[in-house]
C-alpha positions in Angstrom: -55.8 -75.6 26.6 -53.5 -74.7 29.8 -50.6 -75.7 27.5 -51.7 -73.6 24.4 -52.5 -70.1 26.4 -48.8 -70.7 27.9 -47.0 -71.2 25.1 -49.2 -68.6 22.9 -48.2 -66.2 26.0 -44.8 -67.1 25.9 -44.8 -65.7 22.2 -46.3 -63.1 22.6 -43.5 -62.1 25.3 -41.3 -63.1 23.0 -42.2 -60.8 20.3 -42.9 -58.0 22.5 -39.2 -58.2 23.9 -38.4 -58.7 20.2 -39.7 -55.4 19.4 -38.6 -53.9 22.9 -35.5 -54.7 22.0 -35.7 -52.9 18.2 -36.1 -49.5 19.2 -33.6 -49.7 21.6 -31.1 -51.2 19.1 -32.1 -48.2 16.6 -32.0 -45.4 19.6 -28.3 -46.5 19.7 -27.0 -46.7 16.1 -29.1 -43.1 16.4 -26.6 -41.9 19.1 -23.8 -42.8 17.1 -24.6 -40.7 14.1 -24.8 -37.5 16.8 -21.3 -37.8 18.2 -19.9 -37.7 14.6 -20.8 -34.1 13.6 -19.7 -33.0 17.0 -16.5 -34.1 15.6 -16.2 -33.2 12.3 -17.7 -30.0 13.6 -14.5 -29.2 16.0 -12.5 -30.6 13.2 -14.2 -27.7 10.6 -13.7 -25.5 13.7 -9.9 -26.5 14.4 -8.4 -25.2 11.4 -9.9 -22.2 11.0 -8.6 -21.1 14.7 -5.4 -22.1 13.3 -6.0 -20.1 10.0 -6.9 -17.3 12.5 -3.7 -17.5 14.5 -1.6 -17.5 11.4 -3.2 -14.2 9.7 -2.5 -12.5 13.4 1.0 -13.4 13.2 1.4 -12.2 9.6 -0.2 -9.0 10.5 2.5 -8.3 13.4 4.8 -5.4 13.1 8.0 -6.4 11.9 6.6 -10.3 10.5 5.0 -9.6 7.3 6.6 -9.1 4.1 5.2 -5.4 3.6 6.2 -4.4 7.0 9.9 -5.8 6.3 9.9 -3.7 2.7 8.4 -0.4 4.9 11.5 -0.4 7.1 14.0 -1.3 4.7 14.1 2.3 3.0 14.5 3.3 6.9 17.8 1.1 7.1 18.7 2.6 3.5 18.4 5.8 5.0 20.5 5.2 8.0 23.7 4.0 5.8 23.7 7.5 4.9 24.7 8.9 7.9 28.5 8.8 8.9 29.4 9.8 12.2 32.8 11.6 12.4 34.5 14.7 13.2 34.2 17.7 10.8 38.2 17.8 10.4 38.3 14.7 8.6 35.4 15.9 6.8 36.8 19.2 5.4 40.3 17.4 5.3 38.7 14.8 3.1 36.7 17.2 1.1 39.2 19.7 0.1 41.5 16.9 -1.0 38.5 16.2 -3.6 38.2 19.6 -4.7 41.6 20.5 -4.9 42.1 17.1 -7.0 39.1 18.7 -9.3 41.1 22.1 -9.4 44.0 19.6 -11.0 46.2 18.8 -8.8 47.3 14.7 -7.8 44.9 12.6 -5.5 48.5 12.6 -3.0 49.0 16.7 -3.7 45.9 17.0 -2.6 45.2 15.1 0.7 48.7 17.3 1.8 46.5 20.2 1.0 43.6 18.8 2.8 45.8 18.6 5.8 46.7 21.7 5.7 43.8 23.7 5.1 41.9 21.7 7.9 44.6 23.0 10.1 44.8 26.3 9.5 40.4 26.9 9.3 40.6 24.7 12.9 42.9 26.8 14.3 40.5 29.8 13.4 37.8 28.5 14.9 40.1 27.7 18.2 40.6 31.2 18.3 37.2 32.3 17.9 36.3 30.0 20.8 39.1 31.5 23.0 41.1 27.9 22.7 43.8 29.0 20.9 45.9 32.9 21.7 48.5 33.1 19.0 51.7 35.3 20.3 52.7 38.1 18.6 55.1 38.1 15.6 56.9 41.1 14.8 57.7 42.3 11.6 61.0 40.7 11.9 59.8 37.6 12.8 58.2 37.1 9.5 60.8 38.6 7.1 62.5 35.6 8.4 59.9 33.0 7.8 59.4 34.1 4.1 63.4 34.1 3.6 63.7 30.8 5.2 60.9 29.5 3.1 62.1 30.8 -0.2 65.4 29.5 0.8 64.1 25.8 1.0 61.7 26.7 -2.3 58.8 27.0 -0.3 56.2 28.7 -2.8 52.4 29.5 -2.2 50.0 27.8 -4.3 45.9 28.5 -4.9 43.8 25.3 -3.2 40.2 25.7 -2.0 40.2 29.5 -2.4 43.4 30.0 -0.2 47.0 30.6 -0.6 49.0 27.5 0.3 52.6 27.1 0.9 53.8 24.1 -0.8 57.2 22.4 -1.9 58.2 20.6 -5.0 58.8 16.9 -3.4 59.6 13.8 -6.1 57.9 16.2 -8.8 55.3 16.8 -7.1 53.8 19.7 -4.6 53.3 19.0 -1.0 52.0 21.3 1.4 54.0 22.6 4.4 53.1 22.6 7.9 56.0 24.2 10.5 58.8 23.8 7.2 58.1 20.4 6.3 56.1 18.6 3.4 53.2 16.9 4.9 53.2 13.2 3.2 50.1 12.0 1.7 50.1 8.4 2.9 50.1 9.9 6.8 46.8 11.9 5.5 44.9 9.1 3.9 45.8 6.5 6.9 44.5 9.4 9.4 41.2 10.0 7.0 40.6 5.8 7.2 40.8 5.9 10.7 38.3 8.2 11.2 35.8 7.3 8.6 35.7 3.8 8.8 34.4 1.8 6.3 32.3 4.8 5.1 35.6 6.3 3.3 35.3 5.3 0.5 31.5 6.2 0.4 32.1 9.2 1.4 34.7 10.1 -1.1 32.7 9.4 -3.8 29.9 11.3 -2.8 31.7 14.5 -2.6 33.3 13.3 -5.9 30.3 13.7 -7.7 29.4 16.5 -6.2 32.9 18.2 -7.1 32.2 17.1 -10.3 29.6 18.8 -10.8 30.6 21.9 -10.4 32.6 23.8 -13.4 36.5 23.8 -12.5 36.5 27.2 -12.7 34.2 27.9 -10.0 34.4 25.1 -7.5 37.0 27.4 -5.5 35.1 30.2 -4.9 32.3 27.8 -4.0 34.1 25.1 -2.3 33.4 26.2 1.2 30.3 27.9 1.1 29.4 24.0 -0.1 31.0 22.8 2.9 29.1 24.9 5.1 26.0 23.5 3.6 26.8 19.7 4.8 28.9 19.5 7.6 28.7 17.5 10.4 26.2 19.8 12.7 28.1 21.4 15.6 28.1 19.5 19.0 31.3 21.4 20.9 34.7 20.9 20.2 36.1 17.3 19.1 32.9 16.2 19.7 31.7 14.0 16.9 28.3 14.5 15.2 26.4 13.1 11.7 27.5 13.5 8.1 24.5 13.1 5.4 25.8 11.5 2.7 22.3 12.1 0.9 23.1 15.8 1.4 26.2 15.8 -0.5 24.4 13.9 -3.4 21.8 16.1 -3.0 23.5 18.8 -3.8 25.5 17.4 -6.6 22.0 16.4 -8.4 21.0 20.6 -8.0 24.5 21.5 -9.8 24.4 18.8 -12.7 20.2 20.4 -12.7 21.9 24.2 -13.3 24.4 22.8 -15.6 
């Protein structure tokens, strides 16, 4: 009987640690399942930090594709602008027009020169930079029969009278009795334009154009006036508006 209560006993322990031993086998395939959604949770979580980071970046100044089209009319608008002198400028432009009045592209860079020269030296004057000495009457009887005698003659450019000589069939104007060349005129213009001389030439082409031959020289300066460089002090350089000139062109070809 001993023997039978022990042993019955002894199952009974055995079955209880049998089923002790269940719940604690099930509490731990339990824990497992909990860690996993932590992960997949901070996996979910991980790229939508990321997704976060990259719509910051792509709404920075300057990184998007919108903010890059915004400032490109800003850069269009600063290839406009040509910083330079204003001799160059009305050198350059009265070339043009006197080109439009019919003269060469050579004739009239030599009357570009000179007219630059002669409306500078006005302005010196006004500023108290330049005091001319006095010529006597005598004085210039002898310039106009030295001039005639090397068949100096004055020509209309720009709205002015011009003295010019007849060079290789062709007129060049005359600065202290002798023909300015052309090629001395252009090299000086590309030196002080840059790589904007050509773009510049163009756009006071078209706006020369523009105008009817007939009247470009009573309006050639008043034009002038309208978009040169703004005035900084003398040989200082300042900004030439490109979009000013073309601006003007597209108001004349409206009035034609």
């Amino acid at each position: 009987m001993a023997t039978t209560r022990a042993k019955s006993k002894a199952g009974r322990q055995g079955s209880e640690q049998a089923r002790g031993h269940a719940p604690s086998s099930r509490g731990k395939s339990k824990a497992v399942p909990k860690a996993a959604p932590t992960k997949s949770k901070a996996a979910k979580q991980a790229p939508a930090k990321k997704r976060g980071k990259h719509a910051t970046a792509a709404g920075a100044p300057g990184t998007s594709a919108a903010a890059a089209a915004a400032a490109a009319p800003a850069a269009g608008g600063g290839s406009q602008l040509v910083v330079t002198n204003r001799a160059p400028v009305l050198t350059l432009w009265a070339a043009v027009v006197a080109q439009r009045e019919g003269y060469s592209w050579e004739e009239g860079l030599t009357f570009g020169r000179y007219i630059a020269g002669v409306l500078a030296h006005s302005k010196g004057k006004a500023l108290g930079l330049y005091e001319d000495r006095e010529v006597s009457e005598e004085e210039r009887e002898d310039r106009r029969r030295r001039e005639e005698e090397a068949g100096v003659e004055r020509v209309r450019v720009f709205g002015m009278k011009c003295p010019a000589l007849l060079v290789d069939g062709q007129r060049r104007a005359v600065h202290e009795s002798q023909a300015i060349e052309p090629s001395s005129v252009q090299a000086s213009l590309r030196r002080s334009l840059g790589v904007r001389f050509q773009d510049t030439k163009a756009a006071m082409e078209e706006l020369a154009g523009a105008i009817p031959a007939a009247r470009i020289p009573r309006v050639a300066y008043k034009l002038y006036e309208q978009f040169r460089p703004e005035w900084k002090g003398w040989g200082v350089k300042s900004q030439l508006d490109l979009q000013t000139i073309r601006g003007l062109a597209a108001t004349w070809q409206e009035e034609a």
